[in-house]
C-alpha positions as CSV (number, residue, x, y, z in Angstrom):
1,X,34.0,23.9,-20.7
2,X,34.8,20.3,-22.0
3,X,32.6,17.6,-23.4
4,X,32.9,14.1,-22.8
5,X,32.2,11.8,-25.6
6,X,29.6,8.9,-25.3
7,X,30.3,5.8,-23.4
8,X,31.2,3.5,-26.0
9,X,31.6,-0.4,-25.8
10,X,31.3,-2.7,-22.5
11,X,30.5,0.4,-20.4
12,X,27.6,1.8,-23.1
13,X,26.2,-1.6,-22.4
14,X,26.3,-2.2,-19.2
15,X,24.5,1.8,-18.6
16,X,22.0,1.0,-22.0
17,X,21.3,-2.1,-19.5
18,X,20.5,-0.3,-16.3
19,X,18.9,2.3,-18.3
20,X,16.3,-0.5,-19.2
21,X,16.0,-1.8,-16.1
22,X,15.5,1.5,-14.1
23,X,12.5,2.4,-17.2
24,X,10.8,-0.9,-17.2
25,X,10.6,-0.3,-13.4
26,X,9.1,3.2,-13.5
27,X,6.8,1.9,-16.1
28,X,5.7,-0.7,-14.0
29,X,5.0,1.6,-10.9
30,X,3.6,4.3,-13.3
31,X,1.1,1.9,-15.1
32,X,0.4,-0.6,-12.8
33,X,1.0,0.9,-9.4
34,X,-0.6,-0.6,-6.2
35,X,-4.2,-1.0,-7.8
36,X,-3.4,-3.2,-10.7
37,X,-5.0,-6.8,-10.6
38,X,-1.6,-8.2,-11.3
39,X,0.5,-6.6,-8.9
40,X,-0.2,-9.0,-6.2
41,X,-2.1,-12.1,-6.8
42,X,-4.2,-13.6,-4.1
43,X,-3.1,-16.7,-2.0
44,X,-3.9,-20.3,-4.2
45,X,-7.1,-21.2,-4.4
46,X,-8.8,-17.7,-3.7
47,X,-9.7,-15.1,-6.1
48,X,-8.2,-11.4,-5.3
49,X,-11.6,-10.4,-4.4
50,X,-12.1,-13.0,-1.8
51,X,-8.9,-12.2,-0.4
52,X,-9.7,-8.5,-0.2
53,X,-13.2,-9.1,1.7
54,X,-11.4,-11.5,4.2
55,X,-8.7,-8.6,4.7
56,X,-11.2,-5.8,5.4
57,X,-13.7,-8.6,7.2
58,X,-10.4,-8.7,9.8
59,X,-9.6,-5.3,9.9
60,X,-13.4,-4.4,11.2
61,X,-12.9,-7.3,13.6
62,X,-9.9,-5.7,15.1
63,X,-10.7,-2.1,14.8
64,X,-14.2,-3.2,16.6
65,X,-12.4,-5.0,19.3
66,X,-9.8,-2.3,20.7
67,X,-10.8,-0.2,23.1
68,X,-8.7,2.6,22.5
69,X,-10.9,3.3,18.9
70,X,-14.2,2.5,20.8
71,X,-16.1,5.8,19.5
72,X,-13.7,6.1,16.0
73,X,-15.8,6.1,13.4
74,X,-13.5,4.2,10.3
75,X,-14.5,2.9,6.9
76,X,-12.6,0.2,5.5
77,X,-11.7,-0.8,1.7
78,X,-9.3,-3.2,0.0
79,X,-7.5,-3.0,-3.3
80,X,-5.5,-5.7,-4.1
81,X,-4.2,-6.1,-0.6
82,X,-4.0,-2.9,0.5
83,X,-6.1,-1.1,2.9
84,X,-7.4,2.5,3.4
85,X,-9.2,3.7,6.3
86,X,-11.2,6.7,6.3
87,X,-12.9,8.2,8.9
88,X,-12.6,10.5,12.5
89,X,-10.6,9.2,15.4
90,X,-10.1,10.8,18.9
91,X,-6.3,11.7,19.2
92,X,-3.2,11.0,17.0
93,X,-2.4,7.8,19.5
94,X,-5.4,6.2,18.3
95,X,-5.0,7.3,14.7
96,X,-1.1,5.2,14.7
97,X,-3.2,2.2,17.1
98,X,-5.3,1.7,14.3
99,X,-2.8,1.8,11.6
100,X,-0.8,-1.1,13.7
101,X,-3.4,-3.3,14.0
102,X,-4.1,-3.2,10.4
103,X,-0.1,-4.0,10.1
104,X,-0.5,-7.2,11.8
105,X,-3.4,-8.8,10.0
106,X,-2.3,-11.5,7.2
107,X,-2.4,-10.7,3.3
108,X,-2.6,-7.0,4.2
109,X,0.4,-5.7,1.7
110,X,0.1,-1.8,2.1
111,X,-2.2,0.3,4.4
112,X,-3.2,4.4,3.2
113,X,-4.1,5.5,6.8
114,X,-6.3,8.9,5.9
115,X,-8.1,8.9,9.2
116,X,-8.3,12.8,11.0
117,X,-7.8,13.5,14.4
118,X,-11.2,15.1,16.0
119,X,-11.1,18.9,15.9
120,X,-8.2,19.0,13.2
121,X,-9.7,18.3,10.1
């Protein structure tokens, strides 16, 4: 078995570097994750919260408007941009429909689709 001394010098650096980097990043995602206030700010001139009711106010509109999730019934919140829907649709097609059209609606940053099929929960 042989052991291989330390990097030393320019390459100890540069890996104490990307050490650094890859840590503060974990930290970042660790502490702050997806529901901390500062992880995506709202557009200018509108506070995160006003940002979060338009978003959910939008994705009712939508959800209410397609047809193929007339009879799903889905609860919507927003956190900081992204949006979890809860609730019981018909079929897996209408479960992914729903997810898309939250996809498409502006400011929405992440979507946690927990929505069960009918009959599979």
């Amino acid at each position: 078995m042989t052991v291989k001394a330390a990097p030393t010098g320019r390459r100890a650096a540069g890996l104490a570097v990307v050490c650094s980097l890859l840590i503060s990043g974990c930290t970042a995602l660790v502490v702050g994750g997806a529901g901390s206030r500062s992880s995506y700010p709202a557009p200018a001139g509108e506070s995160q919260q006003s940002a979060d009711q338009r978003i959910s106010a939008a994705v009712r509109a939508q959800l209410a408007a397609d047809r193929s999730l007339s009879g799903a019934t889905i609860s919507v919140s927003t956190l900081d941009g992204v949006v979890t829907l809860q609730g019981e649709v018909a079929d897996y097609s209408a479960r992914s429909q729903a997810e898309t059209l939250v996809a498409g609606i502006s400011g929405v940053r992440g979507i946690h689709n927990r929505l069960q099929v009918a009959g599979r929960l």
